[in-house]
C-alpha positions as CSV (number, residue, x, y, z in Angstrom):
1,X,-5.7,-96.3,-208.4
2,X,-3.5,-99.5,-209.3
3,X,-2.6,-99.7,-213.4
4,X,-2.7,-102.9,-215.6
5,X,-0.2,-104.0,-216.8
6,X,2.2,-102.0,-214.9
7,X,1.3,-102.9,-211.4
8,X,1.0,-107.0,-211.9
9,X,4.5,-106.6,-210.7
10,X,6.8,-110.0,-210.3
11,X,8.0,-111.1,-206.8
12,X,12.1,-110.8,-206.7
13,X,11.9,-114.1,-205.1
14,X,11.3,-116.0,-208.1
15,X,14.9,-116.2,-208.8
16,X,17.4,-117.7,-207.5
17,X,19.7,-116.4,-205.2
18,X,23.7,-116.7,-206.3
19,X,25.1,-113.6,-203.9
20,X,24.1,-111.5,-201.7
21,X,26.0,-109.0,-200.0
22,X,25.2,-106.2,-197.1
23,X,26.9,-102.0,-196.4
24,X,25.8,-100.8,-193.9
25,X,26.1,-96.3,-193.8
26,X,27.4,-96.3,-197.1
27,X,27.7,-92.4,-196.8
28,X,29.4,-90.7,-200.4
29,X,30.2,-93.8,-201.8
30,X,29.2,-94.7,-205.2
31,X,31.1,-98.2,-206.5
32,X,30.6,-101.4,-204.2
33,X,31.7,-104.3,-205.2
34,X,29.6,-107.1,-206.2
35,X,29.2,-110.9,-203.9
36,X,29.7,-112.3,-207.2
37,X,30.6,-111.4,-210.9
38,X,27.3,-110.7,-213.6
39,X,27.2,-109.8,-217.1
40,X,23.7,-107.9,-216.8
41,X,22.7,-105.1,-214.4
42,X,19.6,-106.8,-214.3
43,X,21.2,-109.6,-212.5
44,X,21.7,-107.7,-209.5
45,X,19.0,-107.0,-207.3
46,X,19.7,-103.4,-205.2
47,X,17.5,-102.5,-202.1
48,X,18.3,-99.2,-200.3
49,X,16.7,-99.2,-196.8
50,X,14.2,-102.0,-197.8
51,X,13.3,-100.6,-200.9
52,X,14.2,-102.2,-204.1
53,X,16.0,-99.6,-206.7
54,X,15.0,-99.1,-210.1
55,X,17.6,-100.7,-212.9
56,X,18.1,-97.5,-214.3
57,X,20.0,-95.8,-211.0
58,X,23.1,-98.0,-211.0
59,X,25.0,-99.2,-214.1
60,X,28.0,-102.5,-213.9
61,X,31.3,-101.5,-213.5
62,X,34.9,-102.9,-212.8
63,X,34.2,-105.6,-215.3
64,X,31.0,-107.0,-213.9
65,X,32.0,-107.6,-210.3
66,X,31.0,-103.5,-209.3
67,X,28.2,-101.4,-209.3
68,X,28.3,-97.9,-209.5
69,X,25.0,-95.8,-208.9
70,X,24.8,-92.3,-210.4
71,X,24.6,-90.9,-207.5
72,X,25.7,-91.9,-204.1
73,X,23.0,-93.9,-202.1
74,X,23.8,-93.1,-198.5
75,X,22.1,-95.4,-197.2
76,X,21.8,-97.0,-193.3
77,X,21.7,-100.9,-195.2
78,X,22.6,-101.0,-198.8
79,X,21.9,-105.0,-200.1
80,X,23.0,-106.2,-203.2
81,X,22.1,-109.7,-204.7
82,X,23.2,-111.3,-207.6
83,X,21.0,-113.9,-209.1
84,X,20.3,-116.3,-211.8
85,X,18.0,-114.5,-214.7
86,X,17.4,-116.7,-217.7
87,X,17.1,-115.5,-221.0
88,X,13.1,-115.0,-221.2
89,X,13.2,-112.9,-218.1
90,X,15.4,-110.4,-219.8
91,X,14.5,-106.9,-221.0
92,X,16.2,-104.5,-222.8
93,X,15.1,-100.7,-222.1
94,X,16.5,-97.4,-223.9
95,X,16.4,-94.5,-222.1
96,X,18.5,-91.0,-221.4
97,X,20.6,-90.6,-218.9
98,X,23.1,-88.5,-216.5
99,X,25.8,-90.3,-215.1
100,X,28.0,-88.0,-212.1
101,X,30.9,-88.6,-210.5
102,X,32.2,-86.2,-207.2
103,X,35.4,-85.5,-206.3
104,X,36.7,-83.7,-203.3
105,X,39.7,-82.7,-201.1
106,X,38.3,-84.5,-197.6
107,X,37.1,-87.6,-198.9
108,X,38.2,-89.9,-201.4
109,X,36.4,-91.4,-204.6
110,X,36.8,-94.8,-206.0
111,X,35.3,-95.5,-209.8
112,X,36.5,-98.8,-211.1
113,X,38.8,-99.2,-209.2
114,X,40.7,-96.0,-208.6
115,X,40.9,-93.8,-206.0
116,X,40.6,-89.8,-206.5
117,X,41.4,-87.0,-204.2
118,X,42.0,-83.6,-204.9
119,X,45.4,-82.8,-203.7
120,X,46.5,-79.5,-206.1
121,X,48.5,-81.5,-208.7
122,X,45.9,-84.5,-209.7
123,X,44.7,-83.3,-213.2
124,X,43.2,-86.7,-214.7
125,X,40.1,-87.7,-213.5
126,X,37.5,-91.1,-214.0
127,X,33.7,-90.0,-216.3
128,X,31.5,-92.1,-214.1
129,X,30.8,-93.4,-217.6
130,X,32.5,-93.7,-221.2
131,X,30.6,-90.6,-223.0
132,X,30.5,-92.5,-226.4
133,X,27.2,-93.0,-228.6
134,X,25.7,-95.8,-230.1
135,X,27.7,-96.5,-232.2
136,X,31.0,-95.2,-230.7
137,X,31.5,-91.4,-231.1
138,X,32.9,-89.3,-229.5
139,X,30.4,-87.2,-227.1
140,X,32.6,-85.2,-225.8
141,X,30.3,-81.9,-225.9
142,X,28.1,-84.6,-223.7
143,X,30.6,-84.1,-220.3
144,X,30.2,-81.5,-218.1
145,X,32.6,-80.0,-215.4
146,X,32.0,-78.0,-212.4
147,X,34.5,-76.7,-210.1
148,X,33.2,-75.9,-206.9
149,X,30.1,-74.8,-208.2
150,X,31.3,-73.1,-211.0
151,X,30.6,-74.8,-214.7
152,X,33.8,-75.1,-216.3
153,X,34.4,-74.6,-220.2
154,X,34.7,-76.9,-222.8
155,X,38.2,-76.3,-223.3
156,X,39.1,-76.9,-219.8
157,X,39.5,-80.7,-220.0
158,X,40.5,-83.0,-222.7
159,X,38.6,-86.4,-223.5
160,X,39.4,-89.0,-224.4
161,X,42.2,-89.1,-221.3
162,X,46.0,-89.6,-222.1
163,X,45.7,-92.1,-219.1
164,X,42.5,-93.2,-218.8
165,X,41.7,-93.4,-222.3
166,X,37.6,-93.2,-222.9
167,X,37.1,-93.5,-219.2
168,X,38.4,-90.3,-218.2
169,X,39.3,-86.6,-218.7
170,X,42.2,-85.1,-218.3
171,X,42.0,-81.3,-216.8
172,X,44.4,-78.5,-218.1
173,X,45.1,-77.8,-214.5
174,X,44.5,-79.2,-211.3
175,X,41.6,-78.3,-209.2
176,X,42.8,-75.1,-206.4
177,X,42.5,-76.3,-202.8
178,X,41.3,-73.6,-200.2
179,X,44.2,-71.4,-198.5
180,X,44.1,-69.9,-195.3
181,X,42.3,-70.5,-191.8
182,X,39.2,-69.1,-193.2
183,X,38.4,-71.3,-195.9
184,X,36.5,-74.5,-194.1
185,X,34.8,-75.1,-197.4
186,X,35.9,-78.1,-199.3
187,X,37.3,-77.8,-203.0
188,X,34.7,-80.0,-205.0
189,X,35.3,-81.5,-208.9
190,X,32.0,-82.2,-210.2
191,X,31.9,-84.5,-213.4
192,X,28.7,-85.1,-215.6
193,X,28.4,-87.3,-218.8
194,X,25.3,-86.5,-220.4
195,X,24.2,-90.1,-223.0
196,X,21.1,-89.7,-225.1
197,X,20.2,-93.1,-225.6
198,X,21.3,-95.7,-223.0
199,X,20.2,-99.7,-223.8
200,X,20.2,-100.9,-220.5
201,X,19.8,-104.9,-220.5
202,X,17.3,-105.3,-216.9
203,X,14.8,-108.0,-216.1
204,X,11.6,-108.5,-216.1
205,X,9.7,-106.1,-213.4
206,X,5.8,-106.5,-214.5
207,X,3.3,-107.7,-217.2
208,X,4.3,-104.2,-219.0
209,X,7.0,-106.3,-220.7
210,X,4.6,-109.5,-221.5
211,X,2.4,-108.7,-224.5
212,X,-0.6,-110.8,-224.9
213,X,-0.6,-113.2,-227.5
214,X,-1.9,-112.3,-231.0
215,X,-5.8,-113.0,-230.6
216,X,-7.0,-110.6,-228.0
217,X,-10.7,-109.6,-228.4
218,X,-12.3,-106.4,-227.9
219,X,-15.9,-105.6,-227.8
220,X,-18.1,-102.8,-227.4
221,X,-21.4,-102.2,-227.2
222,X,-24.3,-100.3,-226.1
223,X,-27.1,-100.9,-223.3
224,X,-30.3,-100.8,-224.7
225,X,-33.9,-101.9,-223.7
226,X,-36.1,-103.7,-226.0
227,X,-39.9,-103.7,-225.6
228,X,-42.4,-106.1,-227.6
229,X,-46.2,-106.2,-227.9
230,X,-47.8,-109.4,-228.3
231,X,-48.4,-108.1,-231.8
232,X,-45.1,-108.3,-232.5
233,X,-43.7,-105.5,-233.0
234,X,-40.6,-103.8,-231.2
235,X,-39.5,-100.8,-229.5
236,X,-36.0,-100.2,-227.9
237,X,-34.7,-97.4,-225.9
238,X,-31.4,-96.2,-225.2
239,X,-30.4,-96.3,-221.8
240,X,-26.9,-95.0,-222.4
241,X,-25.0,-93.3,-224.6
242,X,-21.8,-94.2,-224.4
243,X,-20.8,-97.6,-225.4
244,X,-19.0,-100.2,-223.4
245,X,-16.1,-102.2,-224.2
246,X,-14.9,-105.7,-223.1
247,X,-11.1,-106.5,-223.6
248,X,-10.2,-110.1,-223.7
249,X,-6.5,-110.9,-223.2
250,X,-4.8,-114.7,-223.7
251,X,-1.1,-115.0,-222.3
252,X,0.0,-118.1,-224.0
253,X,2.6,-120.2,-222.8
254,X,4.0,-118.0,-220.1
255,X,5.9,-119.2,-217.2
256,X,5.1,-119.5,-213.8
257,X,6.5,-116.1,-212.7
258,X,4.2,-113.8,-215.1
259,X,1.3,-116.0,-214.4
260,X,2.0,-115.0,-210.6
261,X,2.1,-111.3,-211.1
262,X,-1.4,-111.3,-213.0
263,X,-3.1,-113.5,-210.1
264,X,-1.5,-111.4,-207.5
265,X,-3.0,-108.2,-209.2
266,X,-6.3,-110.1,-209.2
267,X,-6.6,-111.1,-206.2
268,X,-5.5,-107.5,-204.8
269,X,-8.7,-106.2,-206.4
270,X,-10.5,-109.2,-204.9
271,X,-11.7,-110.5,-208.0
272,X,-14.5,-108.0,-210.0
273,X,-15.0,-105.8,-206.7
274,X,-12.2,-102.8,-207.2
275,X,-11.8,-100.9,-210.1
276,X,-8.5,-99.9,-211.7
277,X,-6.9,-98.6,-214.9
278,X,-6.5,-100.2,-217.6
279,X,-3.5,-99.0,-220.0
280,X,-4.3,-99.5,-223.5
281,X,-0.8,-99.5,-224.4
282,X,-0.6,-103.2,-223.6
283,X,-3.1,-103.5,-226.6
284,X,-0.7,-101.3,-228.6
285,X,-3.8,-98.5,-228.4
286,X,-3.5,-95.4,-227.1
287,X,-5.0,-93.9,-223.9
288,X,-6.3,-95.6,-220.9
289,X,-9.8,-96.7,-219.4
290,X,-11.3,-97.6,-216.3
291,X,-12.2,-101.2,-216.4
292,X,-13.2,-104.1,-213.9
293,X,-12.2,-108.2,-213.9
294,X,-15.3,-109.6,-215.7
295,X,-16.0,-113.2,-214.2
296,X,-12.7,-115.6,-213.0
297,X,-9.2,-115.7,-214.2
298,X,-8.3,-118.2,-216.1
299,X,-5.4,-120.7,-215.8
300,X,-4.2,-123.6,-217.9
301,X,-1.3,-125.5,-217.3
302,X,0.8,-126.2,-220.1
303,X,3.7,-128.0,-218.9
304,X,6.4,-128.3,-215.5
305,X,9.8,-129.1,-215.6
306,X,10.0,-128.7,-211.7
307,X,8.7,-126.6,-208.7
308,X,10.3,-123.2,-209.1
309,X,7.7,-120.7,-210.8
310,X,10.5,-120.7,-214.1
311,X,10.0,-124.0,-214.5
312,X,6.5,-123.9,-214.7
313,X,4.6,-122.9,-217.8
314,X,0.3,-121.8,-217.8
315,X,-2.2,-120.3,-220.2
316,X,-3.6,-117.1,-218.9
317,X,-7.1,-115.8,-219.6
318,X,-8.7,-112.8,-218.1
319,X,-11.4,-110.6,-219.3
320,X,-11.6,-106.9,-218.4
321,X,-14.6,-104.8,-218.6
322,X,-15.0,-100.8,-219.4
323,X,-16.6,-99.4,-215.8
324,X,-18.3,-96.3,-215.5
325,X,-19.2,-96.4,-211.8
C-alpha cells in the first residue's frame, strides 16, 4: 500500500541538467569521475541499470569532481548527472554509516585518485573515508582491517597515515601474496571505516522533507443517528464506536516541484477511490492510519517567475480522511 508523505516522490527531471556522463560494466570499480565538478552529493543524480540510487550509497570525492560508492556498483550502465539544485531543494540527512574499500593482488584500486595494488612491499593504504567525528576526533577504533578474510588487530595499522595523513592507514607490514602453483586464490586487503553520525547534504526526494505549514486541522468524530418524535424529543444511537478523524494539510508557498509530487500521488490513487497510509509523522504525531483523499485537491497559484516547475510557486490544500473499509 503507497505512504503519504513518503511516496509523493519528485520527478528528477525537475532540474536542470549541467553533466551527464555514461560506464558502461563498471565491474570492481568504486571512484568515477564526475562530467562536471559539484559541491553537494545531492547534486549528482546516480542510476545503476535504470534505477536511481539512494544519496546515502556514494559519498564526493577527489575534491568534488569524483564519486566513490561504498561498495562497487558493477553495473552493465552506470549514469551519472550533475545538475543544478537550488538552495530550497536541499536536505540535510544524518545517518550511520560503513564506508569499504578492497584491495587486491589481480586488480587495481583507485580512491581519490591513487592507485593500489598489492605487490608484497605496499604498506600504506587509502580509508574509503577520513574516520574523524563531528567534530574532528580521532576514530581510529572506528577502522577495521581484514586480510584475506582474516580481521586484523588494532595494532596492526597506524592512523592517521605518515603519507596519507587522515585519508589513510599505514600497515606494520605489507599484505603476503600467495606462493606456489597451488595457490589461485587472490590476496585481498579489506578496509572498513565505521562513522556514527554522517550529515550528508542530498536533495529533495518527496513531500517527507516539506512539512505543512503551521495551521493544519484535525478532526474527529463519531457516526451517530439521531431520531426525533414530532413531540420533540430525541433519541441517538451509536452506529460506531470508534471515532473518525479528518486531517487537513495547507502547503503554503511551495514551488512547482513539491506541488507536482502531491498531484502525482493523487492522481495515482485516482482521486478518493484507493486507500493508502497515512504517516502521522508528517503531523509530528506518532503512528500511522489508513486514510482516503476527501473531496479535490486544492491549488492556488501564488506567483511564476518562468516555466520550469522551480520557478513556479502554488498553495496546496488537501484533506485526508481516516478509512476503515
Amino acid at each position: 500500500m503507497a505512504t503519504y508523505p513518503d511516496d509523493a516522490t519528485v520527478s528528477l527531471t525537475a532540474f536542470g541538467t549541467v553533466g551527464l556522463k555514461t560506464y558502461n560494466s563498471t565491474g570492481s570499480d568504486i571512484e568515477f569521475p564526475l562530467p562536471t565538478t559539484v559541491s553537494l552529493a545531492g547534486e549528482v543524480i546516480v542510476t545503476i541499470d535504470g534505477v536511481v540510487q539512494d544519496v546515502s550509497s556514494y559519498y564526493l570525492s577527489n575534491s568534488g569532481g569524483s564519486v566513490t560508492f561504498l561498495a562497487a556498483p558493477n553495473a552493465t550502465e552506470l549514469v551519472f548527472k550533475t545538475i543544478d539544485l537550488p538552495t530550497r531543494f536541499r536536505a540535510t540527512r544524518s545517518y550511520p554509516a560503513v564506508y569499504a574499500a578492497s584491495y587486491s593482488n589481480t586488480s587495481p584500486t583507485t580512491i581519490d585518485s591513487n592507485t593500489y595494488l598489492l605487490n608484497g612491499v605496499q604498506t600504506s593504504f587509502s580509508l574509503p573515508t577520513p574516520a574523524l567525528g563531528s567534530f574532528g576526533e580521532n576514530l581510529a577504533n572506528s577502522i577495521f582491517v581484514t586480510l584475506s578474510g582474516v580481521l586484523q588487530n588494532q595494532d596492526s595499522f597506524t592512523y592517521p597515515s605518515a603519507t596519507l595523513g587522515v585519508n589513510g592507514i599505514d600497515l606494520s607490514e605489507a599484505p603476503a601474496l600467495p606462493t606456489g602453483d597451488e595457490d589461485v586464490a587472490n590476496a585481498t586487503l579489506e578496509i572498513r571505516t565505521l562513522i556514527p553520525q554522517v550529515d550528508s547534504i542530498g536533495r529533495f526526494t518527496d513531500m517527507r522533507d516539506r512539512k505543512p505549514s503551521n495551521g493544519f486541522s484535525i478532526d474527529r468524530e463519531f457516526s451517530t443517528k439521531k431520531y426525533e418524535s414530532q413531540s420533540g424529543y430525541e433519541k441517538r444511537r451509536l452506529m460506531s464506536r470508534r471515532s473518525r478523524r479528518t486531517f487537513e494539510l495547507t502547503y503554503n508557498n511551495i514551488s512547482g516541484v513539491e506541488k507536482q509530487a502531491i498531484e502525482d500521488f493523487y492522481i495515482a490513487r485516482n482521486g478518493d477511490f484507493e486507500t493508502f497510509t497515512f504517516d502521522l509523522d508528517h503531523i509530528n504525531s506518532a503512528g500511522t492510519v489508513r486514510t482516503r483523499f476527501e473531496g479535490p485537491i486544492q491549488i492556488e497559484q501564488v506567483i511564476s517567475g518562468g516555466s520550469a516547475l522551480t520557478q513556479n510557486f502554488y498553495s496546496v490544500q488537501i484533506t485526508l480522511r481516516e478509512d476503515f473499509s
